[in-house]
Structure formats: C-alpha cells, structure tokens
Backbone bond lengths (Angstrom), bond angles and torsions (degrees), N, CA, C in turn:
res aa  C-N    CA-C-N  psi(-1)  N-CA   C-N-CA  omega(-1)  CA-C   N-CA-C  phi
1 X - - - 1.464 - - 1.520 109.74 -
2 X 0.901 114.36 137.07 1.761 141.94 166.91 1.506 117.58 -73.58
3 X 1.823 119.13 148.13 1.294 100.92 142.49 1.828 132.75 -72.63
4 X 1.006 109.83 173.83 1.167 111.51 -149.25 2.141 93.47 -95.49
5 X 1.214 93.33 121.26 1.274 95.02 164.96 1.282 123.76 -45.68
6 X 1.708 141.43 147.81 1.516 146.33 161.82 1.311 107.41 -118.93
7 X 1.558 124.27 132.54 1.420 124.38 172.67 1.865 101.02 -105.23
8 X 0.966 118.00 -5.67 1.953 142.90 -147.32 1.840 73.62 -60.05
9 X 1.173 97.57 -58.25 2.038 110.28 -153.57 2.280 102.19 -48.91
10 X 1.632 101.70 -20.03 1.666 108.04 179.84 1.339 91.63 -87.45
11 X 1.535 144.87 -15.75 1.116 128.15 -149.24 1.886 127.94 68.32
12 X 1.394 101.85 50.46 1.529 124.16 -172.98 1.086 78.86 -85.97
13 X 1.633 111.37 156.52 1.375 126.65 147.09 2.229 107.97 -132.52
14 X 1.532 97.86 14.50 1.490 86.36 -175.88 1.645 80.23 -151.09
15 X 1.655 82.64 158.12 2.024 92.33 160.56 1.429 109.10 -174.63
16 X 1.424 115.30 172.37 1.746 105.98 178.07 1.496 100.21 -129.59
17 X 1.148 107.11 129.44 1.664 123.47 -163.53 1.839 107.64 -120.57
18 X 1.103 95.06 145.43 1.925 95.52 146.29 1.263 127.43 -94.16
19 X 1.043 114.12 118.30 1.555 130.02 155.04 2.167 107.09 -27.47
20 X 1.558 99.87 123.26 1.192 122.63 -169.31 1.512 113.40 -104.79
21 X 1.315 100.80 -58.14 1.693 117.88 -179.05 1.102 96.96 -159.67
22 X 1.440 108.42 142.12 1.717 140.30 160.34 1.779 122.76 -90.01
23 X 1.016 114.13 85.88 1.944 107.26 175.96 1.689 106.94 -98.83
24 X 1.476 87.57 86.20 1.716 99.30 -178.57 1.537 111.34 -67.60
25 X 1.452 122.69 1.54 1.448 109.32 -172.41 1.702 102.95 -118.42
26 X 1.681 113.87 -23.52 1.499 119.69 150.02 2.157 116.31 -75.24
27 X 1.314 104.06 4.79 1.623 89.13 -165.15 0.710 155.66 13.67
28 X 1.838 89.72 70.47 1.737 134.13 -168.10 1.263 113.59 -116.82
29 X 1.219 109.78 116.47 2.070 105.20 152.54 1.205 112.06 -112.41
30 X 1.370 125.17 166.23 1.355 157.87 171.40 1.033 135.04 -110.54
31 X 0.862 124.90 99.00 1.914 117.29 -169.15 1.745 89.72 -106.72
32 X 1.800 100.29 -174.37 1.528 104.76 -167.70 1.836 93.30 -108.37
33 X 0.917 117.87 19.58 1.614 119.62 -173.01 1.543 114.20 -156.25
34 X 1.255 138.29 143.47 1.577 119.43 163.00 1.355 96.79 -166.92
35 X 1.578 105.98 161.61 1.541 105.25 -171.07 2.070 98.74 -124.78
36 X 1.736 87.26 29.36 1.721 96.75 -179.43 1.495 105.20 -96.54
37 X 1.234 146.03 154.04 1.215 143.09 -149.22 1.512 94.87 -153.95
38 X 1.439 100.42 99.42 1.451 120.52 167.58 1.131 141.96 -60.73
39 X 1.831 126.56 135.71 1.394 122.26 -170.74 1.853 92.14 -73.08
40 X 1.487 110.59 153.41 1.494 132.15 -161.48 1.442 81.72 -111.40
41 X 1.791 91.43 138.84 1.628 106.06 -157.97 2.050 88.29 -92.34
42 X 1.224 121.05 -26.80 1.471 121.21 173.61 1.203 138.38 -39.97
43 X 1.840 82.99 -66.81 1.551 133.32 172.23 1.480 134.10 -123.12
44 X 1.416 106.41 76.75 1.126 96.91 -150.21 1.887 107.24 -81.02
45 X 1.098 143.48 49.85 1.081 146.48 162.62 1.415 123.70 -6.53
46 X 1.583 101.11 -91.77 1.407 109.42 139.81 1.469 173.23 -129.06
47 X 1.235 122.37 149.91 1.226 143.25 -167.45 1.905 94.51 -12.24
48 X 1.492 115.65 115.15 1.998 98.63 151.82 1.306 120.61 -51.83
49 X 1.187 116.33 165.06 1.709 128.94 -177.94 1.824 94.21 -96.58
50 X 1.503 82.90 152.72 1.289 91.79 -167.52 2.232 91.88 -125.73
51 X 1.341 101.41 -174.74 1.361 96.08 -152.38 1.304 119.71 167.68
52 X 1.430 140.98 -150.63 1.241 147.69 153.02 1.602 123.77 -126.38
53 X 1.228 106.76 162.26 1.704 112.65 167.94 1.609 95.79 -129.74
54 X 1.244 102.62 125.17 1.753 117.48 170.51 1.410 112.42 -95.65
55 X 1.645 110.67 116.98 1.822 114.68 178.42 0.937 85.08 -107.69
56 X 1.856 121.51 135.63 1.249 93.44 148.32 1.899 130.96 70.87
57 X 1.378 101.54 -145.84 1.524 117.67 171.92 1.788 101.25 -98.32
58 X 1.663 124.92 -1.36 0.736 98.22 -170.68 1.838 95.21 -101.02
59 X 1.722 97.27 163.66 1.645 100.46 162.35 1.440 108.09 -118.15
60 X 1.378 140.08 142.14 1.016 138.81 -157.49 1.652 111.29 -108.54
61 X 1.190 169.78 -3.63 1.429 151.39 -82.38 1.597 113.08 -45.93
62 X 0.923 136.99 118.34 1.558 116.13 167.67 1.625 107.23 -95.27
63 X 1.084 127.90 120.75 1.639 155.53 178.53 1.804 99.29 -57.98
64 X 0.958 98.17 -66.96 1.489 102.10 -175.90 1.787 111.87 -157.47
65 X 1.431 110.48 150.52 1.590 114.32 -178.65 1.135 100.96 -114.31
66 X 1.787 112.23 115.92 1.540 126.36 172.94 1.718 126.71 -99.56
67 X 1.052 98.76 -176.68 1.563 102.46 178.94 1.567 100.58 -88.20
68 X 1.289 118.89 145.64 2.199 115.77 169.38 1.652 86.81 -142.39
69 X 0.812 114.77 175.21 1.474 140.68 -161.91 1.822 113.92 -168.48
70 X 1.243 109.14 121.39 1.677 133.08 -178.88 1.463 98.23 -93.48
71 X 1.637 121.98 129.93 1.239 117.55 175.04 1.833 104.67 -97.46
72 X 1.069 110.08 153.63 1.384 104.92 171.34 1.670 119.94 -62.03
73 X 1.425 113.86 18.73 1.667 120.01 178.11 1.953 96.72 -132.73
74 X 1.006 80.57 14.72 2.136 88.42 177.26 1.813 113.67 89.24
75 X 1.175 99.89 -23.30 1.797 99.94 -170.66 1.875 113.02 -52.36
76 X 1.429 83.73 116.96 1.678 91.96 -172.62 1.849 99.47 -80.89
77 X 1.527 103.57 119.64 1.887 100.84 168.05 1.560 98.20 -107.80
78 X 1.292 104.31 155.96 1.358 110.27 -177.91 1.839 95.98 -135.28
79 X 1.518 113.88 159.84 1.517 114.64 -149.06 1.316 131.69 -4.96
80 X 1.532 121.30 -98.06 1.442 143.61 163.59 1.627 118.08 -45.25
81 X 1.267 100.56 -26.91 1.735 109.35 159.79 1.180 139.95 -81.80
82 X 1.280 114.96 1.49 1.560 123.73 -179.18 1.685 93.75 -114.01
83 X 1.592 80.10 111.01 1.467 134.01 157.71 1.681 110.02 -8.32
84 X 1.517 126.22 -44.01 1.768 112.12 -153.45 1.720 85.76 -145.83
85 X 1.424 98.57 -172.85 1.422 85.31 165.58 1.608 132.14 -116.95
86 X 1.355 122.71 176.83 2.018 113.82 -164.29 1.287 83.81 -51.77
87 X 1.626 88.17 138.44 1.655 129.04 148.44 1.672 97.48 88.53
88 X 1.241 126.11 27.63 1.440 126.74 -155.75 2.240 78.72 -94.33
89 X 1.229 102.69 -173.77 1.410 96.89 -161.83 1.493 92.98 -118.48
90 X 1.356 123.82 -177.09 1.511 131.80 -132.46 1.412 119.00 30.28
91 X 1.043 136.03 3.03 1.115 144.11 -162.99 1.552 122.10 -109.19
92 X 1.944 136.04 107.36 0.881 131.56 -176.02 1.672 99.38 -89.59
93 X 1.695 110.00 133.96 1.708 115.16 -169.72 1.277 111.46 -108.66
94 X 1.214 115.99 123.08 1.717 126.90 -170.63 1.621 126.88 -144.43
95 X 1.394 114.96 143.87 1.465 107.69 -162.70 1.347 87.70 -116.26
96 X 2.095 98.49 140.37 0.782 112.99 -147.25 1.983 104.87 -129.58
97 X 1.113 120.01 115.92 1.532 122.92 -155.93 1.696 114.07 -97.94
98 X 1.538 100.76 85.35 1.224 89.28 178.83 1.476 144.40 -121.31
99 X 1.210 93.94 150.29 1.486 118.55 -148.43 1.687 126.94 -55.83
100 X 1.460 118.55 134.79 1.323 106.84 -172.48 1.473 101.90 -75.08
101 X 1.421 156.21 97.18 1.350 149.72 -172.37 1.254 125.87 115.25
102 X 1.051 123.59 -172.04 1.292 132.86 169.31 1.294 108.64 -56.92
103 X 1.397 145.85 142.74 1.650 167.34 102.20 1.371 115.00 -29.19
104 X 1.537 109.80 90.22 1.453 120.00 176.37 1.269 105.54 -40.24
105 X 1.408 112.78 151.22 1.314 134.64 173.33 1.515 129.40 -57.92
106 X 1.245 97.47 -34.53 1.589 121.06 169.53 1.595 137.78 -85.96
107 X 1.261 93.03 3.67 1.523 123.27 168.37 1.683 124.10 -100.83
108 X 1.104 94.68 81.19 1.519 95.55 -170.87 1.613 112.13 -131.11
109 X 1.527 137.78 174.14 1.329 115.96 -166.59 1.294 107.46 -91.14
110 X 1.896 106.39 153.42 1.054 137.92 -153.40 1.244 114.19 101.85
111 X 1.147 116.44 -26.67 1.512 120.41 -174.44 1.977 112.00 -62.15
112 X 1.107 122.80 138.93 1.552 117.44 170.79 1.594 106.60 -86.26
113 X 1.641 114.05 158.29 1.202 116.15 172.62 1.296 109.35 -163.39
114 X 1.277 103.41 154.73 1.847 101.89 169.94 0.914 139.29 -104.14
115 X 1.212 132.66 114.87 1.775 139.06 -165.35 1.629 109.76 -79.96
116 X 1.448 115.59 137.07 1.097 126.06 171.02 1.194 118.95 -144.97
117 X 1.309 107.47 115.04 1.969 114.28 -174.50 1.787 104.90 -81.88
118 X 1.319 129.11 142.87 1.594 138.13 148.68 1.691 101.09 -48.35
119 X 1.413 85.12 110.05 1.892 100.21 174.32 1.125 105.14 -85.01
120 X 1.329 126.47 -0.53 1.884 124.07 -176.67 2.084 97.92 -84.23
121 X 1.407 93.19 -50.77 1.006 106.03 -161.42 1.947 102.98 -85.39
122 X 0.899 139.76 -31.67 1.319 126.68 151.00 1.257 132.02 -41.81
123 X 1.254 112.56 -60.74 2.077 131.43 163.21 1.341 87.37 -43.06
124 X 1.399 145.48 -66.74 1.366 116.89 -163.45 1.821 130.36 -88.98
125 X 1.026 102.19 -9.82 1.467 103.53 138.01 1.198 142.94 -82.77
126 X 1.144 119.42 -5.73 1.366 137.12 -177.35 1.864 95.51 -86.89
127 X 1.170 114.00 -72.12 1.493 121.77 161.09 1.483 105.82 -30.82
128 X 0.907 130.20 -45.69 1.711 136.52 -177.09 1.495 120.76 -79.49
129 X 1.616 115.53 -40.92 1.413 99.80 141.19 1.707 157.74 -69.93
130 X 1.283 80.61 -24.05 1.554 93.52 -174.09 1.848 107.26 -83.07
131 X 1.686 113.27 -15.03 1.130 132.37 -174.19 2.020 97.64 -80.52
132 X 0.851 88.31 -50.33 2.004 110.87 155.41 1.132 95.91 -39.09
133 X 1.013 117.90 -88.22 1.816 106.00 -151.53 1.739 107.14 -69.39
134 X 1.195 108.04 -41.44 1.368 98.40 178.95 1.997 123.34 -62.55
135 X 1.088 85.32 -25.53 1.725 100.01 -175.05 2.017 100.60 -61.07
136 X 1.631 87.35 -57.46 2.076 100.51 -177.25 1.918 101.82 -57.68
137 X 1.554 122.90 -35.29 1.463 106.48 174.80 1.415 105.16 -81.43
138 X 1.363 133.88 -28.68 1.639 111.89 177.63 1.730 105.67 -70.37
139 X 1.662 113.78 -41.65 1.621 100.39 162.97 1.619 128.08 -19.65
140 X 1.284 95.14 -74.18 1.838 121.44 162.05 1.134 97.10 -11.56
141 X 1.252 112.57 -97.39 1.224 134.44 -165.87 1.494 117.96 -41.19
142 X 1.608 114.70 -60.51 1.854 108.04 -178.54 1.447 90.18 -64.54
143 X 1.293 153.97 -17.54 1.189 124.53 -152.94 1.932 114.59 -113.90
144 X 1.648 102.22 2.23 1.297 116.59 168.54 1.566 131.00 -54.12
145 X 1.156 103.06 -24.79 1.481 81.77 -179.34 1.742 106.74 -105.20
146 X 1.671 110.64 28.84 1.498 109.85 165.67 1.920 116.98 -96.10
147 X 1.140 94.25 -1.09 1.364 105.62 162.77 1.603 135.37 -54.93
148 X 0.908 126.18 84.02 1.891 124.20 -179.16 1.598 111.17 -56.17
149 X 1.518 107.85 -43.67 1.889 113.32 -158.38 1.807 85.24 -104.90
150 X 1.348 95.38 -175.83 1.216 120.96 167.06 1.483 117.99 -84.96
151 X 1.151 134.71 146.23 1.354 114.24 157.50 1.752 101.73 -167.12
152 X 1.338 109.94 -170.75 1.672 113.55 -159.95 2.059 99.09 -63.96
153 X 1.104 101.22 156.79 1.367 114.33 166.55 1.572 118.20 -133.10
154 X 1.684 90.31 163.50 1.620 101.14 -163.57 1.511 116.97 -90.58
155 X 0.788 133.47 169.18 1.602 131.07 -167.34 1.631 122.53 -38.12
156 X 1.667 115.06 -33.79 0.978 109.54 173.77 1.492 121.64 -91.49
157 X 1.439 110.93 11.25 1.704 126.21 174.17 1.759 107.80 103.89
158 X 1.181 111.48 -14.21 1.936 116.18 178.12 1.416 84.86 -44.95
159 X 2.196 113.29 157.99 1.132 101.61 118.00 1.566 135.58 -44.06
160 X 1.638 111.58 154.34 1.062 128.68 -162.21 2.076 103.17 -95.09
161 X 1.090 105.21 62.41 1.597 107.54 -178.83 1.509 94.75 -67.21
162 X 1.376 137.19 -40.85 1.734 135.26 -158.11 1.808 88.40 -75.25
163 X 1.234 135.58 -59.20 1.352 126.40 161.90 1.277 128.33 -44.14
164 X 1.477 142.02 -42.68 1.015 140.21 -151.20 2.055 100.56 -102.56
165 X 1.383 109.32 -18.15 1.168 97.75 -165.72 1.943 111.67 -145.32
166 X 1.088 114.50 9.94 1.426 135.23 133.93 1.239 138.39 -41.64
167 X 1.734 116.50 85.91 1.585 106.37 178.26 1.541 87.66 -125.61
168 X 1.151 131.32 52.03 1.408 119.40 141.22 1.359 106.61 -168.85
169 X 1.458 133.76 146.27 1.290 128.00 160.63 1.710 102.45 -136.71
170 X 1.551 117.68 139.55 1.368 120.79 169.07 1.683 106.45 -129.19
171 X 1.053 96.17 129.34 1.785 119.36 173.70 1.646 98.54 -87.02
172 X 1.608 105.29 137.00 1.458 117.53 -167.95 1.454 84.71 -148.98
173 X 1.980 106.46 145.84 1.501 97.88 159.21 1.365 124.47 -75.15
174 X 1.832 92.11 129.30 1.565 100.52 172.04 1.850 89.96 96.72
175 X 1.242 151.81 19.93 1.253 118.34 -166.88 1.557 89.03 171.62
176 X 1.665 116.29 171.85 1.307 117.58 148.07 1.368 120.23 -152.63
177 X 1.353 140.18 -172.89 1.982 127.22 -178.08 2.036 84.83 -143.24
178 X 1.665 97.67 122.19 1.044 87.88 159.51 1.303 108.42 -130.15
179 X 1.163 127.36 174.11 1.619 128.32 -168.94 1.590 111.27 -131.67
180 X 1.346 119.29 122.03 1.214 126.17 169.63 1.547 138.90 -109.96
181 X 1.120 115.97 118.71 1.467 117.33 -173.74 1.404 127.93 -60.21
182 X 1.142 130.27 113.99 1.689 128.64 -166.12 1.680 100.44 -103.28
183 X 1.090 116.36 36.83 1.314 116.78 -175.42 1.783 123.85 -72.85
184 X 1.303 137.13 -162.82 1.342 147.56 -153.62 1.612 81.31 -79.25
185 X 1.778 112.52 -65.30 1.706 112.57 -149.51 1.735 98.01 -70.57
186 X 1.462 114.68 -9.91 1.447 98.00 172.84 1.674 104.83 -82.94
187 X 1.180 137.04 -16.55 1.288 131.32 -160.91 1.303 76.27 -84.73
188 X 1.179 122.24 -70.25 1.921 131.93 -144.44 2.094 97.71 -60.78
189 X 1.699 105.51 -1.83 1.571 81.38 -172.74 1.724 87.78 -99.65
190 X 1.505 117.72 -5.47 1.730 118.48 163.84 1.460 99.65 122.46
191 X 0.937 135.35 22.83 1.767 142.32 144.73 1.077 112.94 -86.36
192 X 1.580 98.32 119.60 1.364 149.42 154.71 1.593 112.38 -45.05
193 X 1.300 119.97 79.19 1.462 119.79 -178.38 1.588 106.82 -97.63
194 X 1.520 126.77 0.62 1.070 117.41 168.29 1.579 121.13 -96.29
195 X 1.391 108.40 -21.82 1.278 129.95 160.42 1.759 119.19 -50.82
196 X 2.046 97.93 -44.86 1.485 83.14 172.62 1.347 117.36 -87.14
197 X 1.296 144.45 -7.34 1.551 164.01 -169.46 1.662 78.82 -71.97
198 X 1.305 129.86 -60.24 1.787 121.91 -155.46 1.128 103.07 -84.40
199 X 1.906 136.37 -13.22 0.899 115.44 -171.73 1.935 108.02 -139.05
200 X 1.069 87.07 53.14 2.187 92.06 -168.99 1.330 121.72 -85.08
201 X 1.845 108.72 -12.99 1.479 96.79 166.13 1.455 99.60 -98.24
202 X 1.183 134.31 -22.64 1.670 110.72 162.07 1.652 121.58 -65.23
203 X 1.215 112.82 -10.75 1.199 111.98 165.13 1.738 123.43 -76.28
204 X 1.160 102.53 -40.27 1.759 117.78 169.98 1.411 112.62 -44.04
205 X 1.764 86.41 -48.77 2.001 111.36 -160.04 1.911 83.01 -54.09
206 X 1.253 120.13 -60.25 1.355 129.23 -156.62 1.469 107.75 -62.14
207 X 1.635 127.98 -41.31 1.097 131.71 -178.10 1.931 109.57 -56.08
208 X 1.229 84.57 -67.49 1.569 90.80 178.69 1.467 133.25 -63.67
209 X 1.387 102.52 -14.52 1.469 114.31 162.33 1.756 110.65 -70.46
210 X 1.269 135.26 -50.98 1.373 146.33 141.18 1.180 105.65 -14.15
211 X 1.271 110.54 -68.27 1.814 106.70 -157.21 1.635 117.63 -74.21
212 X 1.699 76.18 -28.57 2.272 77.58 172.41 1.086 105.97 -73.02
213 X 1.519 136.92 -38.14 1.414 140.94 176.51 1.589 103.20 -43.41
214 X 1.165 122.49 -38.52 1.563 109.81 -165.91 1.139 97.47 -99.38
215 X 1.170 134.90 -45.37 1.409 136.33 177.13 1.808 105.18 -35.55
216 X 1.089 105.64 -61.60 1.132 93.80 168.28 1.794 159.41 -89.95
217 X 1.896 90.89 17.68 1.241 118.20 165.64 1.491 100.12 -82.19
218 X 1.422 135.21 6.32 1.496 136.64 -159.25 1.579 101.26 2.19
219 X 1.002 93.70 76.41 2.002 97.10 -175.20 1.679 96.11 -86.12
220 X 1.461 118.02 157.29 1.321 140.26 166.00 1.682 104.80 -39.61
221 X 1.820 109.02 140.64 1.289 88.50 157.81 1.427 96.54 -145.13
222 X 1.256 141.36 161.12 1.465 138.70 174.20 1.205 113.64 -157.85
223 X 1.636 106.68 -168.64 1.768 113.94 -177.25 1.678 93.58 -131.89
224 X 1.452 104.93 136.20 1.453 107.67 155.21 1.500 105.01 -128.55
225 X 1.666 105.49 148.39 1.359 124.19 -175.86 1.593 111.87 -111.75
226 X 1.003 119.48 148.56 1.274 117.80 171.97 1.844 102.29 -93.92
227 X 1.232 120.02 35.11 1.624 98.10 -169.53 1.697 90.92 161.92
228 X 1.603 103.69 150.86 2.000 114.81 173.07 1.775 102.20 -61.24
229 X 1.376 114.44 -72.47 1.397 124.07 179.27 1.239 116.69 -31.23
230 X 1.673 100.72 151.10 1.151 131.09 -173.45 1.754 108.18 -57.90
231 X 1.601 120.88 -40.12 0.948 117.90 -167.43 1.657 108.41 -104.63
232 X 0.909 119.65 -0.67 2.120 134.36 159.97 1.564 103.75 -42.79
233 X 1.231 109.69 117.55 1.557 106.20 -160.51 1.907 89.51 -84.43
234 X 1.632 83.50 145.52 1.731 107.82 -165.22 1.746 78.79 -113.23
235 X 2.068 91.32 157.81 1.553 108.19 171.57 1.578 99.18 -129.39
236 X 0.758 104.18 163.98 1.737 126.66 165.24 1.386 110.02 -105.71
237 X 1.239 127.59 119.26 1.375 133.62 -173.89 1.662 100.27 -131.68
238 X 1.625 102.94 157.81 1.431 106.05 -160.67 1.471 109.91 -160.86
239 X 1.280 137.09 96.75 1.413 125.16 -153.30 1.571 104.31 -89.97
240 X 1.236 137.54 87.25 1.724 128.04 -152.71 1.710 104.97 -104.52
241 X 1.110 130.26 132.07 1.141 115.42 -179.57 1.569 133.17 -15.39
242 X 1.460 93.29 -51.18 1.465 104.20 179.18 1.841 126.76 -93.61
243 X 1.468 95.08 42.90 1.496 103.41 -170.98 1.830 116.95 121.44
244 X 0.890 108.76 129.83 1.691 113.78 162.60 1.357 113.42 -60.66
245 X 1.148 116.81 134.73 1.472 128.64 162.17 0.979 136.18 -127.55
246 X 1.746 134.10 139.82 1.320 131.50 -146.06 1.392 111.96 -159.86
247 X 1.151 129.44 109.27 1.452 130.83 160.48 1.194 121.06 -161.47
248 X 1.811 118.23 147.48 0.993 119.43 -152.96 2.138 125.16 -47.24
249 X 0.688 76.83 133.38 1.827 98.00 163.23 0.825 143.85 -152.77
250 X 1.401 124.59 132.41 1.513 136.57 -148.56 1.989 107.76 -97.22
251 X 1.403 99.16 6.43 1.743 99.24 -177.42 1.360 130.31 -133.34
252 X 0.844 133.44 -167.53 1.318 146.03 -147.46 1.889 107.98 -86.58
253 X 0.752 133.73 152.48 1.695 129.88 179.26 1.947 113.24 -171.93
254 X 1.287 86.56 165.35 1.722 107.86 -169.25 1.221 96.88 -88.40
255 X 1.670 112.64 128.75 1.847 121.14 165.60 1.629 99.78 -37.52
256 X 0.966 99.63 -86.04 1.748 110.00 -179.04 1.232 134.03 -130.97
257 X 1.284 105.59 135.84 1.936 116.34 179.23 1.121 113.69 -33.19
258 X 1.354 121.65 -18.62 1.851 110.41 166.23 1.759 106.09 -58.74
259 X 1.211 114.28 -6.88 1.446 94.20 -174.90 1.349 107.13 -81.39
260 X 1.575 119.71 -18.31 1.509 118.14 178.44 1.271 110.43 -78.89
261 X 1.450 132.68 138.96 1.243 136.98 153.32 1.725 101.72 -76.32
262 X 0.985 144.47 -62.04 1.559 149.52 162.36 1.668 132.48 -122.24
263 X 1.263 115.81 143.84 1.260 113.12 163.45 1.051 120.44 -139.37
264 X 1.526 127.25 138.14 1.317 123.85 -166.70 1.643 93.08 -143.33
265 X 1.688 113.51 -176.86 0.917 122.50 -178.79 1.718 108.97 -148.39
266 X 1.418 119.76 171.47 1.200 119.90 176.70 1.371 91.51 -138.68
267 X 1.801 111.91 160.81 1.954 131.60 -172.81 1.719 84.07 -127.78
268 X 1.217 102.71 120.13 1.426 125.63 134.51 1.020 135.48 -80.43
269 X 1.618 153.25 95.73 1.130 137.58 178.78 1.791 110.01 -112.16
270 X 0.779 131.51 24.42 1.484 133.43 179.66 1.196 132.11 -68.60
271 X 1.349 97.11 1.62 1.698 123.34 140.27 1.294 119.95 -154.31
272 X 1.760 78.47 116.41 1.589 111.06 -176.05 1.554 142.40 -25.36
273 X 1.525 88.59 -28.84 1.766 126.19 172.26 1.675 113.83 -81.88
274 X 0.894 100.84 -22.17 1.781 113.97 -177.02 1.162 131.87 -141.80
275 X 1.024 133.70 113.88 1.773 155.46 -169.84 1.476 102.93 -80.32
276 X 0.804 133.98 88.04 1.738 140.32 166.59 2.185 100.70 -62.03
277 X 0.822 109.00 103.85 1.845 103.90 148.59 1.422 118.24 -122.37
278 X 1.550 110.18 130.76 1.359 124.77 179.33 1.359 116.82 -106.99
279 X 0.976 116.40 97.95 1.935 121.26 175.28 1.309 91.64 -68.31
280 X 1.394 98.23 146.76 1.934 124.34 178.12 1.865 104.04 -143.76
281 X 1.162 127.50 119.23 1.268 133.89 -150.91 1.514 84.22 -126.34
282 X 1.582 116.35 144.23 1.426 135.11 143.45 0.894 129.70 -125.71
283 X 1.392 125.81 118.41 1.657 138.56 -142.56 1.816 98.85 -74.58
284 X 1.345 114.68 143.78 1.130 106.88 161.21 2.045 118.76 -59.06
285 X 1.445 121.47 144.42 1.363 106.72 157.42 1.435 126.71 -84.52
C-alpha cells in the first residue's frame, strides 16, 4: 500500500479511485487517490470535506474526510488515534472517507468508485482559510510597533506575533476564531501587551484597513506541492501588493481575492491572557 494521492491542492472536487481498504466497524474507506481534503489529526484547523462515494447503484454520504495511517506491522489508526505525527516514519499516510451509515457489502478493495466533494461547503472554507492567513499577516502588521526585542518575522518581514503567540486556530465557512496567548514568555520575548489592551480598536481600525487593501488588489492566490501525496509538503502562496507570501499549509484556499467582496475582523480581549480574533468573510457575488 501507498500514500494516498490528493488532487484537493488543484482545486478538484471529483475523481475515480480504487478502493484500498474497507473499516466497516470505523465506516471508513480508502481509495488510492481523492480530491477530498482531510481534517489534520495534529492540527486540526480545518474541518475535512464531506461529500459522496458512488459504487455502482450505491451512493455513500461521506460525513467527513480524515487523516488514517498504516503502520509498517499493519495497525490501521484512524484520526486522533494515530500514534505520531503526518509523514512521521514507519508509517504508510492515507485519507480516510467516512461514511454516514452502513458500507455496502459489495464494496470492498479493488473495487473502482467515484468521489465527489460538496462544492457549497468547500468554497466556504476555502474563503475561510485563506481569509486566515491573510487576517494573522494584517495582525502582524497593526501590532509591530508593540515589539521592544527583536525577534523572527513573517513573510512580509513584520515581527512574527501570528507565530510566536498562536495556540489555536479554527477554519469556519466564510470566517475563522483564532486565539492568542498574552502570557509571561510573550512579555519576556519584548511585547507590549499592555500597550495593546490601550490601544485595540486602533489596532482593528489598522487590520481592516489592510485587508480591504488586498481584497481589492484581487491578487492571485494558490497551492503549490512539492509531491501527489497526502503528506508532500503543500505552500500557500499569495501575490499581495506589498510582496508575495508563502508558507506551508496543509488546506484548502481561494484562486483569488476577487472572490471576497470583504473581510474584516474583530479583537476580543476580555481576558487579558488571551486575544480572541474572529475573521468574518463576504463572498464576492
């Protein structure tokens, strides 16, 4: 067995695969190809696409497409259960589609089938990530000059606050919530967290001024992979007025910012320890 091919990273929403493995008691299949784009058992950011598999006369629902993992002694893990993390070694890496119901009987591997992802529901996560990354570099940016020390920066040269102080991000259609820690080791690396407490709707004012700016450069946006497989490290690339930007990502995204009509964001700080930002996306018509 192989990892499992991804077409998701061209923007597929269909494909015809062989059937790999059947886990009729997880109501999972495997095919050797899919253009479904799995929630990451690490990081789970975002949500898998959900969809169908066509046998035959049968239609299957698929609920959601996860990460599974083959050990080099056969042990099948499926998401939150596999042991290390993607692409870790002994380990064959495979996305795994599982099923709203029962798994006909007659579906077993070798069998061909056709995959079909919800295009409603992809487009709006896709809008929701890429609204993600752009939202964490305008962050960057209003929040640069609260910096005292030096420290690493993000693609467009900001300090790197979306790296240094990020322990959660969730992708939503149309939107995302990420959460940031304002803790001791962020003060001690020379951020000014009382500085942003006095000044967070001029910080907002600044974010969203950014984001309409690009929004309306409707600049290019895409995925390049180094590799077919699921575990071939993918980038997010982004041509923004003020520089291209690129770093790895494992998800789904919009050709181009013309698809947004707006994006904005809102700062929670209502505890002092944690920075709430909520991206809110409106689709272009």
């Amino acid at each position: 067995m192989r990892s499992t091919n991804v077409t998701f990273p061209a923007g597929s929403l269909t494909g015809d695969a062989e059937v790999l493995l059947v886990d009729r008691a997880a109501s999972i299949v495997i095919v050797d190809a899919t253009p479904f784009h799995p929630v990451d058992h690490t990081w789970p950011d975002q949500p898998g696409d959900s969809g169908a598999i066509v046998a035959g006369d049968h239609r299957m629902p698929v609920a959601e497409a996860v990460m599974a993992a083959v050990s080099d002694e056969g042990l099948l893990a499926i998401g939150a259960d596999i042991p290390v993390k993607r692409g870790g070694e002994g380990w064959t890496w495979l996305v795994g589609h599982r099923v709203d119901g029962d798994i006909p009987i007659d579906v077993a591997p070798g069998h061909r089938v056709a995959l079909e992802v919800d295009a409603d529901t992809r487009a709006g996560l896709s809008r929701g990530h890429t609204a993600c990354h752009l939202a964490s570099l305008a962050l960057d940016a209003a929040l640069a000059d609260l910096w005292r020390k030096e420290v690493g920066v993000d693609p467009l040269g900001n300090p790197d606050f979306e790296g240094r102080a990020n322990q959660s991000s969730r992708i939503q259609a149309n939107g995302s919530v990420d959460e940031y820690r304002l803790g001791k080791s962020l003060r001690k690396a020379g951020f000014d967290t009382e500085g942003l407490a006095a000044s967070l709707g001029e910080r907002v004012a600044r974010i969203n001024e950014l984001l309409a700016g690009w929004v309306d450069a409707g600049s290019a946006s895409r995925i390049d992979v180094d590799g077919p497989t699921i575990v071939d490290l993918r980038r997010w690339v982004c041509e923004l007025p003020n520089g291209e930007v690129s770093f790895p990502c494992g998800g789904t995204h919009v050709r181009s910012l013309a698809e947004f009509a707006s994006i904005s964001v809102s700062l929670d700080l209502s505890d002092p320890q944690l920075l709430v930002m909520t991206t809110s996306v409106v689709p272009s018509e």
